[in-house]
N, C-alpha and C positions, 0 to 999 in steps of 0.2 A: 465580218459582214457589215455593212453599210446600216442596218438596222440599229445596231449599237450608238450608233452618232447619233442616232435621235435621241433625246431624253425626252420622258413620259409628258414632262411639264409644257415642253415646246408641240408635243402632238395634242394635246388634250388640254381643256380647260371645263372652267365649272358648267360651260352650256351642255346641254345633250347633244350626243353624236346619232342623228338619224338614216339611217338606210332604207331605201324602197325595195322592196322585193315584189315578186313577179306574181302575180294572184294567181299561178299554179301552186306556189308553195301554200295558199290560205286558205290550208286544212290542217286538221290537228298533226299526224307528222309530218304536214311539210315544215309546218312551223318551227314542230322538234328541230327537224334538219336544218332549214336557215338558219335558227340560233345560236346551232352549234356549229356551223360551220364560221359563221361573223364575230362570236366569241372568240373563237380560235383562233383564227386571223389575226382578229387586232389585238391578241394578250398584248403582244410584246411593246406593243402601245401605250397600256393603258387602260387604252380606250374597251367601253361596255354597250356598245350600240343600242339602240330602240330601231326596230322592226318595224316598217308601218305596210302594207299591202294596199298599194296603190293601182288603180288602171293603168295602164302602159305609155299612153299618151300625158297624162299628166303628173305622174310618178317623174318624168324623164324631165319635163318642165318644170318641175320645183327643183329639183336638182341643178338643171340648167340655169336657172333664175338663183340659185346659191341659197333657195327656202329650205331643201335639205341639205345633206352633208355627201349623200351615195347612193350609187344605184348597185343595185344587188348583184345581178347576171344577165347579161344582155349580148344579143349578136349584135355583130358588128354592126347590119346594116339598119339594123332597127334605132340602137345611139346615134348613128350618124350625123342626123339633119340638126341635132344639137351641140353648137359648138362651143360651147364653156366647157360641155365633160370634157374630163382628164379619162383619156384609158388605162388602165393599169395593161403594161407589157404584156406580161405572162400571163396567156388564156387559164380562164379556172379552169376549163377541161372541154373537151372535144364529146359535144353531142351529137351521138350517130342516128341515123334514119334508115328507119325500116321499112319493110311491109308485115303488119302483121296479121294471120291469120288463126283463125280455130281449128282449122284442120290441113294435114300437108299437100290436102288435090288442093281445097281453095287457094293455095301459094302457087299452085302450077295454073299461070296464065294465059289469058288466050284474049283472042278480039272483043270474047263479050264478059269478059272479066271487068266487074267495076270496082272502083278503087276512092275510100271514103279519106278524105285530104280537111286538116283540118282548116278554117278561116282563115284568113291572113297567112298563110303557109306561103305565101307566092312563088317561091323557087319550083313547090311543086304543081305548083296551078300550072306556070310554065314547063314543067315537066311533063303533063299528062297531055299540054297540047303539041310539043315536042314528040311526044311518042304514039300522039293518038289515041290516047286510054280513055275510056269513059272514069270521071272523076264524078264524084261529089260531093259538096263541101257538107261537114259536121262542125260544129259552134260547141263541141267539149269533146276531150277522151270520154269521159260516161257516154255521150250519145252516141260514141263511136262504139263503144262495146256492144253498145244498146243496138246499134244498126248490123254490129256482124253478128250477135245471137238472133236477131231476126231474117238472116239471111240476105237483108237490103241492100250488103255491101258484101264480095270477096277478100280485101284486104283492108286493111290501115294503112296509109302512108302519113311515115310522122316521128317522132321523138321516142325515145324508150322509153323514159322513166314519169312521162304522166300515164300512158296507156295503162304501163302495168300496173300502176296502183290503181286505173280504174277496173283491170282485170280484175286486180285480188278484189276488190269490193261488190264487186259482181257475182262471186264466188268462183271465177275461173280458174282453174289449176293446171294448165298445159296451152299455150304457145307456138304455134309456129312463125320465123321470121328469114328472112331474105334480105339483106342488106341491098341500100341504094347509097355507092359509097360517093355518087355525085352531091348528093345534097346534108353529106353531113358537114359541122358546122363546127369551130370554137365560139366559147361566149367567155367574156371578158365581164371584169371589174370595172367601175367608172365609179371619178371623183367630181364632185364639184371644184370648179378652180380655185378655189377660197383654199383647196386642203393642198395646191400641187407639190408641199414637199412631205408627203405620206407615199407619192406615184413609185420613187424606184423601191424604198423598204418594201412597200406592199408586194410589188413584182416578186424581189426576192423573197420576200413571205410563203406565197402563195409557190411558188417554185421549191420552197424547202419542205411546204407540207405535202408534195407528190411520193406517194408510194408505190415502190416499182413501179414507176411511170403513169401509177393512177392517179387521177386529181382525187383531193381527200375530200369532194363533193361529193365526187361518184362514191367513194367509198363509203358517206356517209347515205346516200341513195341507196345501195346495196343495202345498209348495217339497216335501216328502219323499213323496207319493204314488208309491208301487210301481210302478206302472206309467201307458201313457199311454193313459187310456181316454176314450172318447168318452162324452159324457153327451148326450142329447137332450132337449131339453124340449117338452114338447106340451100 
């Protein structure tokens, strides 16, 4: 492997290696989970990153400007408008999008079914006016729970793996979801150009930690879920 032609010494030096990560991880296990996923990553490096949880917009601009070293996990079109990142090839893993619900009638849709979408989602903003949905936007997974235990909303439109941990902290233990296989997503790795000869090892990295085809994020998202909730799919 291509990995091996790197020596530790040419990846790494005395400065710190810092990563931005996504202020959904900047809670006690998300943290777990980023660090071991970024530990993991770059053994064969060396390298021992530092974490920082940045806003999205300026996380992406220290990076860009070469003030850090990476960016965590990010969609494609959200890096885009910055063109120093380096992308890493091989997506860390394909984020699906669901609907989710409390109960299996709330998943059975109709005209005046309303559909809680979170901020800056846009693909599904454009979705809801593509299909006509009454939408409304929620500014967190918590307030999204918060809105379908109060009945203000019939589903979730949105990501798995924040919902459910604001499920399990809610004390929710059952799930109903509906895949919307339009808007699921890969999120990728990004470098500052200062690192672009880490870009193919990393690719193969991140491609050699897939287990039976799971990215070993998801499986690390799996391994630290708060609680054990039942998810239904319909």
């Amino acid at each position: 492997m291509l990995i091996l032609l790197f020596p530790a010494t040419l990846l790494a030096d005395e400065h710190e290696y810092v990563i931005n990560v996504s202020e959904m991880f900047n809670v006690t296990h998300g943290k777990q989970i980023a660090q071991e996923y970024f530990d993991t990553l770059y053994a064969p490096f060396a390298i021992k990153p530092t974490l920082v949880y940045l806003p999205t917009q300026r996380g992406l601009s220290m990076v860009d400007s070469g003030k850090l070293d990476a960016e965590g996990v990010r969609f494609l079109q959200v890096a885009s408008p910055y063109p120093n990142l380096i992308r890493i090839t091989e997506p860390v893993m394909e984020v699906t999008v669901n609907y989710y619900c409390l109960t299996s009638v709330a998943c059975t849709f109709s005209d005046k079914s309303v559909m809680l979408v979170p901020e800056g989602f846009a693909s599904a903003k454009q979705l809801c006016q593509q299909r006509h949905l009454t939408c409304m936007m929620v500014s967190s997974d918590i307030n999204a729970i918060t809105s379908l235990k109060k009945h203000a909303g019939d589903a979730y439109l949105g990501h798995d793996s924040g919902l459910i941990s604001a499920a399990c902290q809610a004390g929710i233990t059952h799930l109903y979801t509906r895949p919307e296989p339009l808007l699921s997503q890969y999120t990728y790795h990004y470098l500052s150009k200062k690192h672009w000869q880490l870009a193919l090892p990393l690719a193969e990295r991140i491609n050699a930690l897939k287990q039976n085809q799971e990215s070993y994020l998801g499986y690390l998202l799996k391994k630290y879920r708060e609680c054990d909730i039942q998810i239904d799919v319909l």
